[in-house]
C-alpha positions in Angstrom: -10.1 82.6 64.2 -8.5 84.3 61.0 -7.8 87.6 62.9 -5.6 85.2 65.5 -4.2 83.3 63.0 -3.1 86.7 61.1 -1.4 88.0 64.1 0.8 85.1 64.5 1.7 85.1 61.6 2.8 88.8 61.7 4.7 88.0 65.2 6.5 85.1 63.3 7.2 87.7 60.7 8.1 90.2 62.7 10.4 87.9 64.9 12.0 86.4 61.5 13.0 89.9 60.4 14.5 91.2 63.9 16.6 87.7 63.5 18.2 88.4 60.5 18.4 92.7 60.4 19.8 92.4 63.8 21.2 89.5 65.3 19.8 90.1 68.8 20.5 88.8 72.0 18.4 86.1 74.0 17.6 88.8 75.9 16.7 91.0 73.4 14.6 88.2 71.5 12.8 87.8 74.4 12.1 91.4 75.0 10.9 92.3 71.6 8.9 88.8 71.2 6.8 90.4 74.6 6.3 93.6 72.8 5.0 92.0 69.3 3.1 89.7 71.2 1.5 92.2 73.2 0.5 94.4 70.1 -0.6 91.1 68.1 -3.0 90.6 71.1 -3.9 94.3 71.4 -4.7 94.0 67.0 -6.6 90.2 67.4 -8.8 92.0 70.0 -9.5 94.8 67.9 -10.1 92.7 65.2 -12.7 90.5 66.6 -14.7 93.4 68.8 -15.0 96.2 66.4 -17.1 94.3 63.5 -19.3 93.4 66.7 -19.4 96.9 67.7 -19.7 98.1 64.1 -22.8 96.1 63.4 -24.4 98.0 66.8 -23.6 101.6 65.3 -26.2 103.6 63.7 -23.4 105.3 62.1 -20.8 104.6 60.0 -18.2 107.4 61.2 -18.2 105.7 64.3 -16.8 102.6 62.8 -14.1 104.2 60.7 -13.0 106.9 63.7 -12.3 103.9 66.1 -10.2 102.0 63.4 -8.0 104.8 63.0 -8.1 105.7 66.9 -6.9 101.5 67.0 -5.1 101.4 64.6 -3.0 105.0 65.6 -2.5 103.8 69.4 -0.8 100.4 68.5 1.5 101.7 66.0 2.1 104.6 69.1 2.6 102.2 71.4 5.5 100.0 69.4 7.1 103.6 68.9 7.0 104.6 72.3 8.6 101.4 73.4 11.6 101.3 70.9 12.1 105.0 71.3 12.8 104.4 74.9 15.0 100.9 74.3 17.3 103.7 72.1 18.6 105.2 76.1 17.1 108.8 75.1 17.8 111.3 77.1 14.4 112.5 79.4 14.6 115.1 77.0 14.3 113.5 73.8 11.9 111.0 75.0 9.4 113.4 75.8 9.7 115.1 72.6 9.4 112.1 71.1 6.3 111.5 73.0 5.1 115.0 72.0 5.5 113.9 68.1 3.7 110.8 68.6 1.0 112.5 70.3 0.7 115.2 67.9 0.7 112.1 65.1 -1.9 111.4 66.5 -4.5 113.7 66.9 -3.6 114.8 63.2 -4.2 111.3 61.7 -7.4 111.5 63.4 -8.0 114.6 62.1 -7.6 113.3 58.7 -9.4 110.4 59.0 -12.6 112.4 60.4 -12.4 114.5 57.1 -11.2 111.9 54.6 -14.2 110.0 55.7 -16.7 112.5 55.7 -17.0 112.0 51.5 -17.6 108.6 51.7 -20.0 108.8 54.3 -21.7 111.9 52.4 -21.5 109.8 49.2 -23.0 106.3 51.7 -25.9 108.7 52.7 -27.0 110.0 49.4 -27.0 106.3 48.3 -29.2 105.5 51.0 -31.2 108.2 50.8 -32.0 107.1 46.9 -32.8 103.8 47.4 -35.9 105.5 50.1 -36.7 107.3 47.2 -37.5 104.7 44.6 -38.8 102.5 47.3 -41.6 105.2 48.1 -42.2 105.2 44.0 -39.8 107.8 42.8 -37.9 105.8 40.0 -36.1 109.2 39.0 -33.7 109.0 41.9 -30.2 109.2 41.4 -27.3 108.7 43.8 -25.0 111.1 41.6 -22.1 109.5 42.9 -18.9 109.4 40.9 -16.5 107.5 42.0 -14.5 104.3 40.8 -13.7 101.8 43.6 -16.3 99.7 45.7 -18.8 102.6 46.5 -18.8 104.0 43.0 -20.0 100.5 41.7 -22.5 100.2 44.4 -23.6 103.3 42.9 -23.9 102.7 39.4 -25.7 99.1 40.4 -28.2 100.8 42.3 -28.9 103.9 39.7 -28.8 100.9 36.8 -31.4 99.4 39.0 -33.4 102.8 39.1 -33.5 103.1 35.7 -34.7 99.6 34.5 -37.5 100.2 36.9 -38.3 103.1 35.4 -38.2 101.5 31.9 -40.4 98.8 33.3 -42.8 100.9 35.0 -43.1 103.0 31.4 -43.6 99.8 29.6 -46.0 98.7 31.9 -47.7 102.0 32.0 -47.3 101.5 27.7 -48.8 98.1 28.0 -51.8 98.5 30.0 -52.5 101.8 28.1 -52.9 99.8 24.9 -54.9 97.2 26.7 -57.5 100.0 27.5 -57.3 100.8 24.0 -57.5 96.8 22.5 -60.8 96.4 25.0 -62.1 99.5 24.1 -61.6 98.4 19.9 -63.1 95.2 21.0 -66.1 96.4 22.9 -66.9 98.5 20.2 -66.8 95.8 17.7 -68.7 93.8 19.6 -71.5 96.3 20.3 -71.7 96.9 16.8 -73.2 93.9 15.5 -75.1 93.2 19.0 -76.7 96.0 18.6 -77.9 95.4 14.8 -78.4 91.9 16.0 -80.8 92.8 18.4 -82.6 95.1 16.2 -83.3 92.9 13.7 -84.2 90.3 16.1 -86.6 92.5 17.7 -88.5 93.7 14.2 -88.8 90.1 13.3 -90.1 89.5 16.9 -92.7 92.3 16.7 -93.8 91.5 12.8 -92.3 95.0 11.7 -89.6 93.8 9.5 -91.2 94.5 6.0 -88.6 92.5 4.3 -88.0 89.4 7.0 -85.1 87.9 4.1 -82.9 91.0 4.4 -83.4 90.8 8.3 -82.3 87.4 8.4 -79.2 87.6 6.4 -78.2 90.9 8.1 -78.6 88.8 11.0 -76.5 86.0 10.0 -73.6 88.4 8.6 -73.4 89.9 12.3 -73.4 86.5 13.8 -70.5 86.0 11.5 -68.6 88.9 12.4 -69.2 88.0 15.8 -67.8 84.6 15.5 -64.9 85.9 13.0 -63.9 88.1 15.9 -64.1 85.9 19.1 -61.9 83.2 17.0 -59.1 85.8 16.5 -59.2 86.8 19.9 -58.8 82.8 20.6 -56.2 82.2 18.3 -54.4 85.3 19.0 -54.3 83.9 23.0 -53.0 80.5 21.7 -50.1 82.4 19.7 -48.6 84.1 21.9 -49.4 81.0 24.8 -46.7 78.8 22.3 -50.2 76.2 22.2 -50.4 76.5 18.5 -49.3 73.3 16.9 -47.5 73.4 12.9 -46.7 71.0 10.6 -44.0 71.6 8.6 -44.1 70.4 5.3 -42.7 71.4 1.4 -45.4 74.1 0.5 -45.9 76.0 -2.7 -45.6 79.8 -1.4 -46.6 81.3 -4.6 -49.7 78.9 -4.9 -50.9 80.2 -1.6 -50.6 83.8 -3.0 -52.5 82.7 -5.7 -54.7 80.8 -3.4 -55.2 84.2 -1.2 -56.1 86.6 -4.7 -59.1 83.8 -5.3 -60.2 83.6 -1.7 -60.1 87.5 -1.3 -61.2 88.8 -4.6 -65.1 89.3 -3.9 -64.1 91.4 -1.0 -61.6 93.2 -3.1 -64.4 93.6 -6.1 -66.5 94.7 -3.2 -63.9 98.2 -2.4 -63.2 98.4 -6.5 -59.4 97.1 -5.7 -57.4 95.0 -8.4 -55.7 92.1 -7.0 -52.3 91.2 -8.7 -49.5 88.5 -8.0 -45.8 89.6 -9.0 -43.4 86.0 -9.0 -41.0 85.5 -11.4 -40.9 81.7 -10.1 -42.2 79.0 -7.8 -41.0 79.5 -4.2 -41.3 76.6 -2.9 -40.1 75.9 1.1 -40.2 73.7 4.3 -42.3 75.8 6.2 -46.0 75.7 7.9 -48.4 75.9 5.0 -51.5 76.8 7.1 -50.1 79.3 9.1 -48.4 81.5 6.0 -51.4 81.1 4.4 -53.3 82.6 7.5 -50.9 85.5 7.7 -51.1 85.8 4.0 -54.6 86.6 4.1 -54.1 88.5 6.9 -52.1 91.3 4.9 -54.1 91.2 2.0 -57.6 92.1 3.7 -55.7 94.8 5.7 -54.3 96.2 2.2 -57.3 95.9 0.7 -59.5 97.7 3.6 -56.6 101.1 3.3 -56.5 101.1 -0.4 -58.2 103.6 -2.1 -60.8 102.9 -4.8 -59.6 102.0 -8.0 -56.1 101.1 -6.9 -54.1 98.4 -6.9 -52.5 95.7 -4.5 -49.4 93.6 -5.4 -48.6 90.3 -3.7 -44.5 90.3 -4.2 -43.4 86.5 -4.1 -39.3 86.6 -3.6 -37.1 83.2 -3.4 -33.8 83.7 -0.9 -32.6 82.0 2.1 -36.4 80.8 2.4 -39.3 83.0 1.1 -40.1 86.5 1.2 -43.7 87.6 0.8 -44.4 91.9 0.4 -47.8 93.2 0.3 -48.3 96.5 -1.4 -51.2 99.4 -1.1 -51.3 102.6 -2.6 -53.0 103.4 0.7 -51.9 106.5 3.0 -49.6 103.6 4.7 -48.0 103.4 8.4 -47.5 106.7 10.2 -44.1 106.7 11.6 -45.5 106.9 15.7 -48.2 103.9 14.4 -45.0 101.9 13.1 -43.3 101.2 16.5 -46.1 99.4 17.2 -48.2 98.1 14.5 -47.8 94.7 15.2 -48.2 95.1 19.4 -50.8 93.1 20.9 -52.8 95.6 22.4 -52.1 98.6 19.6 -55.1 99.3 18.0 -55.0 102.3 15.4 -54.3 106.0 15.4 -55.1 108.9 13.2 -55.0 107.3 9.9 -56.4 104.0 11.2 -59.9 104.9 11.5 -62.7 102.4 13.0 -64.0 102.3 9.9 -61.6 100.5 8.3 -61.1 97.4 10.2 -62.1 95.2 13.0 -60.3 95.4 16.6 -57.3 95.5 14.9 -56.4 92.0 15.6 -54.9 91.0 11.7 -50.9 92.1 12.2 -50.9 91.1 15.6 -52.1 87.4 14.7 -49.5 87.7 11.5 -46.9 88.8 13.4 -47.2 85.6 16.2 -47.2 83.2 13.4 -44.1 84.4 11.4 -42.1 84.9 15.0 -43.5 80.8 15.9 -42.2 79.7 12.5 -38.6 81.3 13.2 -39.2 84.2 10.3 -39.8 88.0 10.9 -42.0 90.4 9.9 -42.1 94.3 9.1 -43.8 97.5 7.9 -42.6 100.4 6.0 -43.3 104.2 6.2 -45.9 105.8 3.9 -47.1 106.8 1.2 -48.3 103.8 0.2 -49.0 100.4 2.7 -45.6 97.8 2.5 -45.8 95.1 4.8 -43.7 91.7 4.5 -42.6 88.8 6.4 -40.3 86.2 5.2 -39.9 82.6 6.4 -37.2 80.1 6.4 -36.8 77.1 4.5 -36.8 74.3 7.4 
């Protein structure tokens, strides 16, 4: 319907110009109205049949060859005629003819060669997108170009690359989920298997001291259940089905709180405990949850620091408040730093099993300050710096 509707309006056109350029004859009127018509007709045809006939070709060449071939023989046509309407001679008709005819065959000439690069650039696009659908996400068109193509181009080699961003980041990911199960199956096999031991002396009447026994048993039980409720609250964190009441809380008091709470463990590794606040910061915030990722910091501080150092507990009043934790520890490595706070990162060199549990502490701190709208970061070594800070709600 549009490709009829087009070529009326070009015969109306056409007929509107002859009118005024020329002031023909009824005759004349007539005449040329036949000849538009005929070429309108011969262009609504083409129009409609070719996009049917396109869609049937297997190549592309095809398609563009017979719109030039179409497109050459109408525009001959409406030459040929006028040329012999102007009374040439038979002479200068036939070289007319020969021009036209030589028009021709070089137009389609060009258009066969001009078309070979955008088919060439069509076939290396197509070609690509095989490639990463068979799993090679390093394909690259390589096309440069700036109209329609070229941004086909770029969309599908943008498209390459984010898959093969995702497919490192999910090669990243499941790598550190080996890891965080294999941290976790080793923490848990720990204190099974002492568990089981000291269930199996007292079992057997071997246990010479059935006391110690018992409360070695109770301590691995506890570490047991310490680290199954991390895992737990470390799946509701980053679920969003963690619940926090806001409410005016002392920040500096739950520093002070911390230093009490973690002082026998700190006595245990002969590391001094110290608060630095030159005021009460006091904010709208969630007082359980800072307090949580408070300790958090602290026991990881205290389990890197070396014997006979000391760890300060910075207390800073700004927009909200601003918590640092400080170790004279070796401190974060810069690879370990990109990811110290990751799920499923569990330690590298200087992070040594010994130390710590599965790993589980920044992770857990790091979901709390993010849920309460804060942020949270480490610093490079020497020495451990971690802080988070919170807004005042």
């Amino acid at each position: 319907m549009r490709a009829i509707l087009v070529s009326v309006a070009a015969v109306l056109a056409g007929l509107a110009l002859f009118q005024i350029t020329m002031q023909p004859s009824g005759a004349d009127r007539l005449e040329l109205t036949v000849i538009f018509v005929i070429m309108a007709v011969a262009s609504a045809l083409a129009a409609i049949l070719l996009p049917i006939a396109a869609r049937r070709s297997r190549r592309l060449i095809n398609t563009l060859f017979a719109l030039s071939l179409i497109s050459l023989l109408i525009a001959a046509f409406g030459l040929s005629v006028a040329a012999s309407r102007m009374f040439f001679s038979d002479h200068d008709l036939t070289l007319v003819l020969v021009v036209l005819g030589f028009g021709l065959l070089s137009s389609l000439g060009f258009a066969l060669s001009a078309t070979k690069a955008l088919t060439s650039d069509l076939s290396r696009m197509a070609d690509t997108a095989r490639e990463v659908a068979a799993g090679d996400l390093t394909a690259r068109t390589g096309v440069s170009r700036v109209d329609e193509i070229g941004q086909l181009a770029r969309g599908l080699d943008e498209m390459a690359e984010h898959l093969e961003a995702a497919s490192a980041a999910r090669m990243l990911e499941d790598e550190r989920r080996r890891q965080f199960f294999a941290a976790v199956g080793h923490d848990l096999r720990t204190p099974l298997a002492s568990a089981q031991a000291a269930t199996e002396a007292l079992r057997d009447g071997v246990a010479p001291d059935p006391e110690r026994y018992y409360a070695s048993l109770q301590r691995d039980l506890q570490a047991l259940q310490s680290l199954v409720d991390d895992l737990f609250l470390l799946a509701r964190i980053q679920s969003g089905d963690v619940a926090y009441d806001t409410v005016k809380t002392d920040v500096t008091e739950i520093a002070d709180e911390t230093i009490e709470v973690l002082l026998p463990v700190a006595t245990r590794a002969n590391v001094e405990l110290t608060l630095d606040a030159s005021e009460r910061v006091i904010v709208t915030t969630a007082a359980e949850a800072v307090s949580r990722v408070l300790r958090n910091l602290v026991d990881n501080a205290i389990r890197h620091a070396p014997a006979g150092s000391i760890v300060v507990i910075s207390v800073e009043k700004g927009d909200g408040a601003t918590v640092i934790v400080r170790d004279e520890g070796p401190g974060f490595s810069e690879g370990f730093l990109r990811e110290a706070f990751d799920s499923f990162s569990r330690f590298d060199a200087d992070r040594s099993r010994s130390t710590g549990g599965a790993g589980l502490g920044l992770a857990i701190a790091k979901g709390f300050v993010t849920a309460l709208g804060g942020r949270i970061w480490a610093e490079l070594g020497p020495g451990g710096t971690v802080g988070f800070s919170v807004p005042d709600r």
